[in-house]
ZAMARGU-4260 file (C-alpha; in steps of 0.2 Angstrom, whole numbers, plus 5000, padded with zeros to 4 digits):
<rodrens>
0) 4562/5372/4980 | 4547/5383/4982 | 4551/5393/4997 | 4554/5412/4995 | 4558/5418/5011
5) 4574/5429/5010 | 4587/5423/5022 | 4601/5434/5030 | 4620/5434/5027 | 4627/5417/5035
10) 4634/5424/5050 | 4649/5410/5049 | 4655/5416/5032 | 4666/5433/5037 | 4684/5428/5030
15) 4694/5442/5026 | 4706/5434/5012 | 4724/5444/5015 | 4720/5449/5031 | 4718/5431/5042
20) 4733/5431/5058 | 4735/5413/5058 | 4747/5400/5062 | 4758/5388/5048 | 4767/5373/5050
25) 4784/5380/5053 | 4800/5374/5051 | 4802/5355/5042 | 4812/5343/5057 | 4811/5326/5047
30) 4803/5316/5034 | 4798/5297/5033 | 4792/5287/5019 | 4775/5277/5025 | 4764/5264/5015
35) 4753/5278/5008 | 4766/5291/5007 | 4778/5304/5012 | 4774/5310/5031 | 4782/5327/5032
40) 4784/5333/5051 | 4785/5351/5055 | 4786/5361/5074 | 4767/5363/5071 | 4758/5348/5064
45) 4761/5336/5050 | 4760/5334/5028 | 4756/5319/5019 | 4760/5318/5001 | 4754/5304/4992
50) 4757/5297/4973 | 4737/5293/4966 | 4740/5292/4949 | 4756/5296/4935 | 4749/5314/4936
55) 4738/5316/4952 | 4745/5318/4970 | 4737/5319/4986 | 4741/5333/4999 | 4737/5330/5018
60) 4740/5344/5031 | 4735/5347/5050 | 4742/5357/5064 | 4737/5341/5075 | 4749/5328/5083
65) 4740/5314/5070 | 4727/5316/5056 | 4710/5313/5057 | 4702/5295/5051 | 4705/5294/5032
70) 4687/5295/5025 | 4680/5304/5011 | 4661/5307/5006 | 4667/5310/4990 | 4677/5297/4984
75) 4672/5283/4975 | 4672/5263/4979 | 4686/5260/4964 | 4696/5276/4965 | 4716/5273/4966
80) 4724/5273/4984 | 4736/5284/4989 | 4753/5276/4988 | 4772/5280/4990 | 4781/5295/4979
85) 4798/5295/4979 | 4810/5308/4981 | 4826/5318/4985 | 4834/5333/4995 | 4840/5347/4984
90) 4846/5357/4997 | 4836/5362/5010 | 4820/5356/4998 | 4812/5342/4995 | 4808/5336/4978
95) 4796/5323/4974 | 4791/5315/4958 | 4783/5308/4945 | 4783/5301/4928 | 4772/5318/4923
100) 4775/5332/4936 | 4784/5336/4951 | 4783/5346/4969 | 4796/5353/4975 | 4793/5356/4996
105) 4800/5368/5006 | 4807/5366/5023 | 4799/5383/5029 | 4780/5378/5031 | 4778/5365/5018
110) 4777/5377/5005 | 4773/5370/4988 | 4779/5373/4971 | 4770/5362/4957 | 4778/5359/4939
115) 4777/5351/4926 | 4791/5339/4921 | 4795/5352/4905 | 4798/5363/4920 | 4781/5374/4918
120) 4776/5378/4934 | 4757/5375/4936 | 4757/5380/4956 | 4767/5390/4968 | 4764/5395/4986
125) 4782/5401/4987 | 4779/5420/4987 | 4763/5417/4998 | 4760/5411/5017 | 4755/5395/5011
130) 4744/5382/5021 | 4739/5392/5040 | 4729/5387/5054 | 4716/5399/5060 | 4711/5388/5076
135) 4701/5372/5068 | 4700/5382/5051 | 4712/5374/5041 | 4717/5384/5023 | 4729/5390/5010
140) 4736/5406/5002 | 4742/5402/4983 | 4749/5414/4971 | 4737/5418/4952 | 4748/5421/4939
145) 4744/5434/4927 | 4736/5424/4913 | 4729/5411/4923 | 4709/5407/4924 | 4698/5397/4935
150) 4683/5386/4931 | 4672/5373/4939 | 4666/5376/4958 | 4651/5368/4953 | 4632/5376/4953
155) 4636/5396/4953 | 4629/5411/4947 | 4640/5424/4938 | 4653/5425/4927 | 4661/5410/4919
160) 4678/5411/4923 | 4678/5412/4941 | 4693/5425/4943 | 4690/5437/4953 | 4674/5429/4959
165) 4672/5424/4982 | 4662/5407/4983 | 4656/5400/4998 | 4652/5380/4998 | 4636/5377/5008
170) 4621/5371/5001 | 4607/5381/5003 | 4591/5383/4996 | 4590/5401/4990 | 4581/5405/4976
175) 4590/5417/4963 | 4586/5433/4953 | 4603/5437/4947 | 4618/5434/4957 | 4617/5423/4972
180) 4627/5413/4982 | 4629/5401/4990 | 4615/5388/4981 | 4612/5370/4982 | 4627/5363/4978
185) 4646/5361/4984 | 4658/5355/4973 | 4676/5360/4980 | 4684/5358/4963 | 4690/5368/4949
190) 4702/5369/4936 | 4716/5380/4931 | 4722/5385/4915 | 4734/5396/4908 | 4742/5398/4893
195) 4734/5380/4887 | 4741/5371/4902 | 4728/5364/4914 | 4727/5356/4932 | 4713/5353/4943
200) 4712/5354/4962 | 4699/5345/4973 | 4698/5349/4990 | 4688/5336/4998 | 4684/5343/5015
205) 4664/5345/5017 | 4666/5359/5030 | 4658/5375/5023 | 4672/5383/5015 | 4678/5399/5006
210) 4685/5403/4989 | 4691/5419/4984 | 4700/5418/4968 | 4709/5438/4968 | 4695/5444/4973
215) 4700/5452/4989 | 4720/5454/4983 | 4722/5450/4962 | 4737/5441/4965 | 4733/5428/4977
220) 4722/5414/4979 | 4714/5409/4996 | 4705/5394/5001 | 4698/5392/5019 | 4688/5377/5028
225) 4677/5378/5043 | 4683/5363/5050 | 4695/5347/5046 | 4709/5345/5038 | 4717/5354/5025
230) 4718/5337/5012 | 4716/5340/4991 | 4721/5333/4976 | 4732/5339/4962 | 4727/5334/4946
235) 4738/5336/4929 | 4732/5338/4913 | 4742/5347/4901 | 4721/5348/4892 | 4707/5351/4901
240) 4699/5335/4896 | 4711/5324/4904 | 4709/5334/4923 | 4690/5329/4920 | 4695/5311/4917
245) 4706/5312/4932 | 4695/5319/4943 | 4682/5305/4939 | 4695/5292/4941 | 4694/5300/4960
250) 4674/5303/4961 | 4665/5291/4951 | 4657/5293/4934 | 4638/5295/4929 | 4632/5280/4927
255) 4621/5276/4907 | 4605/5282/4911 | 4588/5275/4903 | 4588/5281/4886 | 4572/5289/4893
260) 4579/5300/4904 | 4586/5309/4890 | 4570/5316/4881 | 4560/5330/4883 | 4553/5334/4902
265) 4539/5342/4910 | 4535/5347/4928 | 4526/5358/4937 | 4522/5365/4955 | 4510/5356/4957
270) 4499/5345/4942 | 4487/5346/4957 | 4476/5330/4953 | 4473/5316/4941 | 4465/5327/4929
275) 4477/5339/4926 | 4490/5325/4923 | 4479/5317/4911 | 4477/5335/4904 | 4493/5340/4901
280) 4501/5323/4893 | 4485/5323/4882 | 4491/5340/4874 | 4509/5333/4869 | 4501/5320/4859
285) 4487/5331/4852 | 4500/5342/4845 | 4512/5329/4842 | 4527/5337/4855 | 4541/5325/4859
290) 4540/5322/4879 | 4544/5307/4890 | 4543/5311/4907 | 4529/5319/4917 | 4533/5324/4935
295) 4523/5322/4950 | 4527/5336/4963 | 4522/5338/4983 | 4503/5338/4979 | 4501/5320/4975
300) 4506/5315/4993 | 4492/5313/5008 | 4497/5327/5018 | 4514/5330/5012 | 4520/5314/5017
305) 4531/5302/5009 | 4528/5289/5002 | 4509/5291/5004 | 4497/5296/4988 | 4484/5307/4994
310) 4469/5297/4982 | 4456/5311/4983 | 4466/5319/4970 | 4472/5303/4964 | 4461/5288/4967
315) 4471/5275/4956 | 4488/5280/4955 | 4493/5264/4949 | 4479/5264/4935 | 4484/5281/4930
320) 4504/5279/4928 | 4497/5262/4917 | 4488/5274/4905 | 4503/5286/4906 | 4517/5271/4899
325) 4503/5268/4888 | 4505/5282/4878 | 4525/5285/4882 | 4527/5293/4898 | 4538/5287/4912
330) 4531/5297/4930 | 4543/5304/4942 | 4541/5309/4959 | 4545/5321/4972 | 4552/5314/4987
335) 4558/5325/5002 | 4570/5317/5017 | 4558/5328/5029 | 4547/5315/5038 | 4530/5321/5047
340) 4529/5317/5064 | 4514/5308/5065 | 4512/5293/5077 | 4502/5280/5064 | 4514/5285/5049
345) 4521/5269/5045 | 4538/5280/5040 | 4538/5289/5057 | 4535/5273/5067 | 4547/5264/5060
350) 4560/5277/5060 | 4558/5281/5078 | 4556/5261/5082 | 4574/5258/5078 | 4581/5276/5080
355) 4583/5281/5064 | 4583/5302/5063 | 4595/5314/5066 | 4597/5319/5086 | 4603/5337/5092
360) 4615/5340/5101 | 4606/5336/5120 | 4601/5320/5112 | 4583/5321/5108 | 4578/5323/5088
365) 4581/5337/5079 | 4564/5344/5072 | 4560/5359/5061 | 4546/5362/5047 | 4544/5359/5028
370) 4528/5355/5020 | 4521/5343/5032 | 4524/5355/5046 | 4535/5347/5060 | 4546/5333/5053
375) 4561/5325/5055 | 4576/5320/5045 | 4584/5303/5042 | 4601/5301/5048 | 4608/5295/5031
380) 4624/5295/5038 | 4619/5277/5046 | 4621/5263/5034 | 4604/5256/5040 | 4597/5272/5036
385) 4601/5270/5019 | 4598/5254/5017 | 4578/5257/5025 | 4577/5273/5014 | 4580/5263/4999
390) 4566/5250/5003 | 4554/5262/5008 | 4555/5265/4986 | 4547/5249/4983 | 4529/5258/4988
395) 4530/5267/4974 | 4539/5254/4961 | 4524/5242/4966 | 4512/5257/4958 | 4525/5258/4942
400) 4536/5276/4947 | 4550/5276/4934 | 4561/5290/4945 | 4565/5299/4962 | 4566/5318/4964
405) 4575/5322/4977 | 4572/5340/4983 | 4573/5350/5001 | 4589/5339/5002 | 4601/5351/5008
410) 4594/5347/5020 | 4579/5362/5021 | 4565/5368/5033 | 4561/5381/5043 | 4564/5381/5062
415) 4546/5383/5069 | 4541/5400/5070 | 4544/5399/5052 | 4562/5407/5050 | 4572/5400/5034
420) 4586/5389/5037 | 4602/5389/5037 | 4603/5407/5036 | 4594/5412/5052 | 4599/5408/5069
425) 4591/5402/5085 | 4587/5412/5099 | 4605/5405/5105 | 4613/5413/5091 | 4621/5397/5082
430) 4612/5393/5065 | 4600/5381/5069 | 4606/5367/5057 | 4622/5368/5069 | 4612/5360/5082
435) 4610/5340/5072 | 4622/5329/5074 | 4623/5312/5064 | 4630/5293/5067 | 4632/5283/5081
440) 4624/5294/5097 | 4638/5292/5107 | 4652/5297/5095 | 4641/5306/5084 | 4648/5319/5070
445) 4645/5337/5067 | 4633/5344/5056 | 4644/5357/5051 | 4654/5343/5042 | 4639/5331/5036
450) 4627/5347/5030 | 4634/5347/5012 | 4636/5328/5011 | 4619/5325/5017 | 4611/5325/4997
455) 4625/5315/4994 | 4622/5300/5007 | 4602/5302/5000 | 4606/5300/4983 | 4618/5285/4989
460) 4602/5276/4998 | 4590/5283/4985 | 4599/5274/4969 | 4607/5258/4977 | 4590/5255/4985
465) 4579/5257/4968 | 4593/5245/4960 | 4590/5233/4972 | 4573/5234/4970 | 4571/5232/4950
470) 4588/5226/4946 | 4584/5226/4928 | 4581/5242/4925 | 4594/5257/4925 | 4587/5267/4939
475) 4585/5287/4935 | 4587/5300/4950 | 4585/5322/4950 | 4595/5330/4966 | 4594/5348/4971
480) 4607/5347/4983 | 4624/5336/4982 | 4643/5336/4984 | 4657/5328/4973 | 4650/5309/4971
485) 4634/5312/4967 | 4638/5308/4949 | 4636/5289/4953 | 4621/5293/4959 | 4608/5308/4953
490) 4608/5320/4938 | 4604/5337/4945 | 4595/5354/4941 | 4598/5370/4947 | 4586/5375/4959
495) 4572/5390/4958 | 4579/5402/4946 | 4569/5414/4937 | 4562/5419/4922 | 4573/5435/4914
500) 4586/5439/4901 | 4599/5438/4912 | 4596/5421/4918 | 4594/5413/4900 | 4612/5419/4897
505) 4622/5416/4914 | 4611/5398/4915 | 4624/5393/4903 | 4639/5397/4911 | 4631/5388/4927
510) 4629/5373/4919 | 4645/5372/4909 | 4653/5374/4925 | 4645/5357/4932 | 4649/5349/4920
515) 4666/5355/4921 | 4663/5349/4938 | 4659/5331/4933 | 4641/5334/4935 | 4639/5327/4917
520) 4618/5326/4919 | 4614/5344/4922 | 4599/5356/4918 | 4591/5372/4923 | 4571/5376/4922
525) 4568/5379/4908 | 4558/5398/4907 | 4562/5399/4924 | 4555/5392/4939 | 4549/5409/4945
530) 4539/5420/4938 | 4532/5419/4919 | 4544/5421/4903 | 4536/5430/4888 | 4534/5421/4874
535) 4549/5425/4867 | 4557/5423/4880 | 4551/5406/4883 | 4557/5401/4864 | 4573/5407/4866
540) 4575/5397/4880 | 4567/5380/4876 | 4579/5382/4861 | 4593/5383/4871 | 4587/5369/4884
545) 4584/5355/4870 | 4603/5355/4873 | 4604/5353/4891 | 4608/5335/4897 | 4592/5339/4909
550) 4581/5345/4897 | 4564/5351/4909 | 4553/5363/4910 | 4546/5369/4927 | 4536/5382/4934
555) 4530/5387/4950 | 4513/5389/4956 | 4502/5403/4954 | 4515/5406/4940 | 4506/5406/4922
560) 4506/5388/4914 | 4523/5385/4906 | 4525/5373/4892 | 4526/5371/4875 | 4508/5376/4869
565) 4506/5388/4881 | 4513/5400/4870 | 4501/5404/4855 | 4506/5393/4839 | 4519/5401/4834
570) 4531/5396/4850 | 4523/5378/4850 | 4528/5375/4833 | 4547/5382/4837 | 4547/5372/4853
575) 4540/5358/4844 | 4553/5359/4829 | 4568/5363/4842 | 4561/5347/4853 | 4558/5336/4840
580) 4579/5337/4838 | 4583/5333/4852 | 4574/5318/4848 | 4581/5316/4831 | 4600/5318/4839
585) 4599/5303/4853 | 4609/5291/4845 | 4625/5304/4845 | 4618/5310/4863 | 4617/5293/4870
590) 4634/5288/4862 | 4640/5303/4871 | 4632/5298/4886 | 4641/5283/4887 | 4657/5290/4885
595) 4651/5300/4899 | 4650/5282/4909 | 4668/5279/4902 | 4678/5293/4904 | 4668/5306/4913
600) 4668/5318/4900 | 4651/5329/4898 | 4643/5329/4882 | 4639/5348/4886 | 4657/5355/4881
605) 4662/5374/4886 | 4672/5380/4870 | 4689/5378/4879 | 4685/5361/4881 | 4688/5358/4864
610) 4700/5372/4861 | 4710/5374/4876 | 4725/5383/4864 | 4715/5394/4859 | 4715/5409/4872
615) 4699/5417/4864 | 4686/5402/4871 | 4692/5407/4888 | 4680/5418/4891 | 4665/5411/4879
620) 4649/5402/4887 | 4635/5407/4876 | 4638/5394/4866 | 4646/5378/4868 | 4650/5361/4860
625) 4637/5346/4860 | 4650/5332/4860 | 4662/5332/4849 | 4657/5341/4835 | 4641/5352/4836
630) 4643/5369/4840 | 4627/5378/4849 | 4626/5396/4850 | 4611/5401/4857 | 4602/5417/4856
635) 4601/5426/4873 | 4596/5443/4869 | 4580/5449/4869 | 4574/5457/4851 | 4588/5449/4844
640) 4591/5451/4824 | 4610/5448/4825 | 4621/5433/4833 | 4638/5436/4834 | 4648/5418/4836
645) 4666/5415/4837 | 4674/5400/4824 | 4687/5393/4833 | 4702/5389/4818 | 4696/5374/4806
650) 4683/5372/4792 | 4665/5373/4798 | 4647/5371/4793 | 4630/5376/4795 | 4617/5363/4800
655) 4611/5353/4787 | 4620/5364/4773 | 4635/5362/4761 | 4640/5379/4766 | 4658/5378/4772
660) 4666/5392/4782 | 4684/5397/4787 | 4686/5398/4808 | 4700/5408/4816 | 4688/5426/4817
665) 4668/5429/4822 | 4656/5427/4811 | 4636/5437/4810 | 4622/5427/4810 | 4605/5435/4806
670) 4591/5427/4817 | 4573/5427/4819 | 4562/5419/4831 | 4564/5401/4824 | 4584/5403/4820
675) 4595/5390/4830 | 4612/5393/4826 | 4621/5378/4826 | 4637/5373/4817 | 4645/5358/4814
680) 4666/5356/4814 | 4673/5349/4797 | 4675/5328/4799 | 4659/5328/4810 | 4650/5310/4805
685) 4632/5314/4814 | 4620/5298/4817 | 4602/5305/4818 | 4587/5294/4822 | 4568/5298/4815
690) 4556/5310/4824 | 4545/5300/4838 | 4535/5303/4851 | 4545/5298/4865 | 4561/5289/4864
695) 4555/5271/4866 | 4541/5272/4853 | 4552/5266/4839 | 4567/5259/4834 | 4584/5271/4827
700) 4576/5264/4809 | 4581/5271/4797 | 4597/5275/4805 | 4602/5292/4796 | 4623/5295/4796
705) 4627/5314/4792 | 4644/5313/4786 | 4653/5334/4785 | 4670/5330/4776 | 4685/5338/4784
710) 4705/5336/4779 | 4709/5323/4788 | 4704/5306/4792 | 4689/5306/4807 | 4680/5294/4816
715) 4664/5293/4827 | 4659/5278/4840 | 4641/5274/4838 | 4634/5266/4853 | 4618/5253/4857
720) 4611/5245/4867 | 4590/5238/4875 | 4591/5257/4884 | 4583/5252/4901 | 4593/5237/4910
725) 4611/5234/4915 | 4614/5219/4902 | 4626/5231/4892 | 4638/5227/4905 | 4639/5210/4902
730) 4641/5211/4882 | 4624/5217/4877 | 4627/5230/4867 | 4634/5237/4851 | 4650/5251/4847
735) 4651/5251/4830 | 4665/5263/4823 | 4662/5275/4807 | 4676/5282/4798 | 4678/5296/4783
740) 4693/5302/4774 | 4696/5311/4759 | 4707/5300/4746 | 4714/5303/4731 | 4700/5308/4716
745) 4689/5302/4730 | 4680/5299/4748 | 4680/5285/4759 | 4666/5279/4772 | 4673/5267/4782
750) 4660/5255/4794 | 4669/5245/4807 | 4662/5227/4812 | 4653/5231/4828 | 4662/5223/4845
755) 4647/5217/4857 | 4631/5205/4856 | 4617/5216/4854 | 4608/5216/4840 | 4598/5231/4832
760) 4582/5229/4823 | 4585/5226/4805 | 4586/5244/4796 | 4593/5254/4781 | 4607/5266/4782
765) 4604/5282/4775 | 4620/5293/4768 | 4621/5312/4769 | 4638/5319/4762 | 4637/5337/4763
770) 4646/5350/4753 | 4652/5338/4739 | 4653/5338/4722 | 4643/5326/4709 | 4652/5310/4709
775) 4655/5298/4695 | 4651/5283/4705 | 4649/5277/4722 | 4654/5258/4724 | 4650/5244/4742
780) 4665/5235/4746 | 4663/5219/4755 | 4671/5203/4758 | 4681/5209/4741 | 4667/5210/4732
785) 4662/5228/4724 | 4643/5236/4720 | 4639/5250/4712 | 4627/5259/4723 | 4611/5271/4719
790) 4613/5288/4725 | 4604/5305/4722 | 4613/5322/4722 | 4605/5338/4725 | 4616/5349/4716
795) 4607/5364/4725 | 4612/5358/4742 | 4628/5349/4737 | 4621/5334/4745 | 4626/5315/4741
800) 4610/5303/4747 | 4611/5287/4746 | 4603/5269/4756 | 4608/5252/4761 | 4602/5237/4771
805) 4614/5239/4788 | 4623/5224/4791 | 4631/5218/4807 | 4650/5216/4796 | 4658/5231/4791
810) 4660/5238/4773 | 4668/5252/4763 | 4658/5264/4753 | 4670/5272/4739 | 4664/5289/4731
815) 4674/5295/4716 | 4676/5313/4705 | 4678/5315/4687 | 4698/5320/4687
</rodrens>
């Protein structure tokens, strides 16, 4: 996290797309339908295709005599199994089908073209080489049509749409200026779209592996594995939305996180002691700053150890994490996989007691250094590892730790003459990582192929280990490094970037394309993790960070403080305002959330998300959707007095104003320090809750509804539950739906009976209808019965107010014009 040792060019990493001499499958001799599929058999190796879903198929290639040991890192416990697809012989092809696309395979190296059953095609390797072999580096050769783009691949730098963009997946702690890659993160999966069609491909083969997406010839695209097989996923649309929800059908969903985790965050490297904890969380409630969660980083451990406290700096951590709940802060801390080798450690000797570390490949244990000096790793790829790490977390449940960081986890050290890994090599010439090996001593697996899932397994041990511990509480996790899965597990942040212009714009397109990635809980440090923002730097940023799902701010040491009031007043009081929404929008964020549990989808939305017809979003991530309905468009330019936005076509508002405005074109907005663009689609119903402290301090009472009339008929789900325990999936909890429509002479707000048991506080509705027009009256419908309600109107603001007692049945509320 910390380190800034530059490494060298990863020596394993020189593919030259275009130019690769490498063997294909050759010519088809037979075909036979198995359990899980069609088995293809070629003069050189073997195809599977597989039916996983009505739109989702599953590709299997080798140049062996059998494939490998179906298991995936990635997959999740519930995803579909592969199963038969049928098909027929047109010709010399094959053509395989169903109900919403179909592959047509030819009999010359398995060559695939992809349709649609319209007849779009979606994919063709037909005018390419198709899959090769280049020894035990399995790949494939594709064709880019001319209006085609490419988004996803997980945490990169750069530009948004990844054509014409070379990405290698290998997790790496690097910290990053500008442009850099590879980082942290490996997610093999994007998604195409052209023309308003969309299909995603996951390629779930852990090996470091390339993508060059035109960049070495703009009209091909090239994918290439160290090691495995060559095994992916298709995944149709037509939208956008529906590849996410197919991809998380494969690797899992976010689980609902404690409403906690979803207000303000602060960290630093390091809040040394007790005192500068005590400090820090003081100031947010001087100043009246919204913040939840205050992180402990490596200085609280004895030595760098985990699962210690060092109690010279912090003689009663258990005492001092009471006092912080107190007053509304929930304590997170850093936990690293390195363990010190250190005979007495209770971690150390009970790891080497029943073999627990990763070995190398003469069989002793791998060693290297990270802050405790000489350590070793946990061989996560046991399933007694996992279950052991898991445990260990009771040591700091027992002093009341609210949530694991999990950092260094790519894994990252130094070998011992303190040269960065994985970048540098070993006097043998191999990179030193190469050397570990995982599992069962005497059939053990690669590091090559484990490296990227290593996170993964972590995350895996660290969330089903804090579940087990505390079962009634939802348990909350952070992961630098991780792999398609670790949704079920961890949100993430993107590693040590730094403070400058560039990074608070291209931050955006990062984290828009985890999420399109199916990391849903995402964020970035907020000002930068190295060096010092200005202040307005830091304002601009924080406003643009209140709508991360990950909202934190860190900082590095010997780096300037870096938090709200370290500004001067006026940055503390835009932080504060810019925070204190955040606050005021968790009941649409949280409902968000859990359609996020559901569905997969993020509640950070790229524009194309929403508007994948429209061809102008393609290329837009400066601002971006929160939900459904809120539009963001940051400002990213320093000494800006201007913000350019693009409307997509539809009625619009401004925040909080009757203002309506035509979409289809780009619209100026003047800013100043303070400004926020946001604007809200026509039909938008927006539940806000009151400004607190910390999310937990109050109830959602009164429950504000902020209602933006649109055309047409529109509907929001509101959803509730207790915000901390797992009792929502048996019933406790609350989806209550809430409906406008404009009607004759009139408008109608529509509250559906809520479907679940629990039960909010008893509160008061409060109705904001903007840009409307003095009614004549506004009538309650219930039960048949009709009331005549008291409202106000703001004929200034063309806002309609008015209150009522909540009430678990639904109701109507009628408002009528003069004709």
């Amino acid at each position: 996290m910390r380190r800034v040792f530059l490494g060298l060019v990863i020596g394993l990493l020189v593919i030259l797309p275009g130019l690769v001499k490498a063997g294909g499958l050759g010519k088809m001799v037979g075909e036979e339908q198995v359990a899980d599929g069609l088995l293809l058999k070629f003069e050189n190796g073997m195809m599977k295709i597989s039916k996983i879903q009505e739109g989702i198929i599953r590709v299997r290639a080798t140049d062996k005599d059998k494939f490998e040991e179906d298991r995936s890192f990635a997959l999740s416990p519930d995803a579909p199994l592969p199963k038969r697809i049928s098909y027929q012989k047109q010709g010399e092809n094959l053509v395989l089908e169903t109900e919403k696309i179909k592959a047509i395979i030819s009999p010359l190296g398995g060559k695939i073209t992809i349709m649609s059953k319209a007849g779009e095609v979606l994919l063709d390797e037909s005018k390419t080489s198709g899959i090769f072999f280049e020894g035990d580096k399995p790949g494939v050769i594709r064709e880019i049509f001319a209006e085609e783009h490419f988004y996803g691949f997980g945490e990169k730098t750069g530009p948004f749409d990844k054509r014409g963009e070379r990405m290698v997946m290998w997790n790496r702690d690097k910290m990053y200026i500008k442009d850099e890659d590879p980082l942290y993160q490996s997610h093999p999966f994007y998604i195409s779209l052209c023309k308003g069609m969309a299909y995603g491909m996951f390629l779930d083969n852990s090996y470091q592996a390339v993508f060059d997406v035109g960049r070495s010839n703009p009209e091909e695209f090239f994918y290439q594995a160290d090691g495995g097989e060559l095994n992916y996923y298709f995944i149709y649309g037509p939208s956008p939305k529906e590849v996410i929800q197919g991809y998380a059908s494969l690797v899992g969903r976010y689980p609902l996180p404690p409403l906690w985790a979803l207000g303000y965050q602060q960290c630093r490297y390091s809040y040394r002691n007790e005192q500068r904890i005590r400090s820090i969380t003081a100031k947010f409630r001087k100043y009246n700053i919204p913040c939840d969660v205050i992180y402990f980083d490596i200085h609280y451990m004895d030595d760098y150890k985990v699962f210690t406290f060092n109690h010279k700096r912090f003689p009663d951590p258990k005492g001092l994490i009471s006092d912080l709940e107190k007053q509304g802060f929930k304590a997170v801390v850093i936990v690293d996989p390195g363990v010190k080798i250190e005979p007495g450690y209770f971690v150390y000797d009970q790891g080497m007691e029943k073999d627990y570390f990763v070995r190398d490949k003469d069989g002793g244990y791998f060693s290297a250094q990270v802050w405790p000096k000489d350590v070793y790793f946990p061989d996560f790829l046991k399933p007694e590892v996992r279950e052991w790490w898991g445990e260990l977390h009771k040591f700091y449940l027992d002093l009341g730790v609210d949530g694991i960081w999990n950092d260094m986890n790519e894994p990252a050290g130094w070998v011992k003459d303190i040269r960065p890994l994985p970048d540098l090599m070993i006097p043998s010439g191999t990179p030193a990582w190469l050397e570990m090996v995982h599992g069962d001593k005497d059939n053990p697996e690669p590091h090559a192929k484990i490296h990227n899932v290593y996170a993964l397994l972590e995350a895996d041990a660290t969330y089903n280990g804090l579940k087990k511990l505390n079962p009634e509480q939802r348990p909350f996790m952070i992961s630098r490094a991780g792999y398609p899965g670790l949704q079920r597990f961890s949100s993430v942040w993107t590693g040590d970037n730094t403070a400058n212009w560039y990074q608070v714009k291209m931050t955006l397109s990062m984290l828009l394309n985890l999420n399109i990635s199916g990391i849903v809980m995402s964020g970035a440090d907020i000002g930068g993790f190295l060096g010092t923002p200005g202040s307005e730097m830091y304002a601009r940023w924080i406003q643009q960070g209140v709508f991360y799902p990950l909202s934190r701010t860190h900082t590095a040491i010997y780096h300037k403080s870096q938090d709200p009031f370290s500004f001067g007043k006026e940055v503390r009081e835009i932080s504060k305002s810019a925070i204190e929404l955040r606050y005021q929008l968790l009941p649409y964020t949280y409902s968000y959330f859990k359609l996020a549990n559901d569905t997969g989808l993020p509640i950070m939305r790229a524009m194309l998300l929403e508007f994948p017809k429209d061809e102008k979003t393609y290329s837009i991530s400066d601002q971006f959707f929160w939900g459904e309905w809120i539009l963001v468009a940051p400002v990213v330019e320093k000494n800006a007095k201007n913000r350019k936005i693009y409307l997509p076509a539809g009625k619009w508002y401004k925040w909080q104003n009757p203002e309506q405005i035509e979409g289809g074109k780009e619209i100026l907005e003047p800013v100043d320090l303070s400004t926020l663009p946001i604007l809200v689609k026509a039909g938008a119903i927006i539940p806000l809750a009151p400004v607190m402290n910390y999310t937990w301090e109050k109830p959602w009472a009164p429950l504000e509804l902020e209602f933006y009339p649109g055309e047409e008929k529109s509907c929001f789900n509101l959803y509730e539950d207790d915000g901390t325990s797992f009792k929502y999936l048996e019933g406790e909890s609350l989806s209550t739906i809430y409906c406008q429509e404009p009607i004759i002479s009139g408008y109608l707000i529509t509250k559906q009976e809520g479907k679940g048991n629990y039960q909010p506080r008893a509160r008061e509705l409060a109705l904001k209808i903007w840009g409307t027009e003095n009614p004549s009256q506004v009538e309650l419908l219930t039960n048949g019965n009709q009331e005549k309600l008291v409202y106000q109107y703001d004929s200034e603001k063309r806002v309609l107010a008015l209150k009522l007692k909540d009430q678990v049945k639904g109701f109507q509320i009628k408002v009528s014009y003069k004709k």
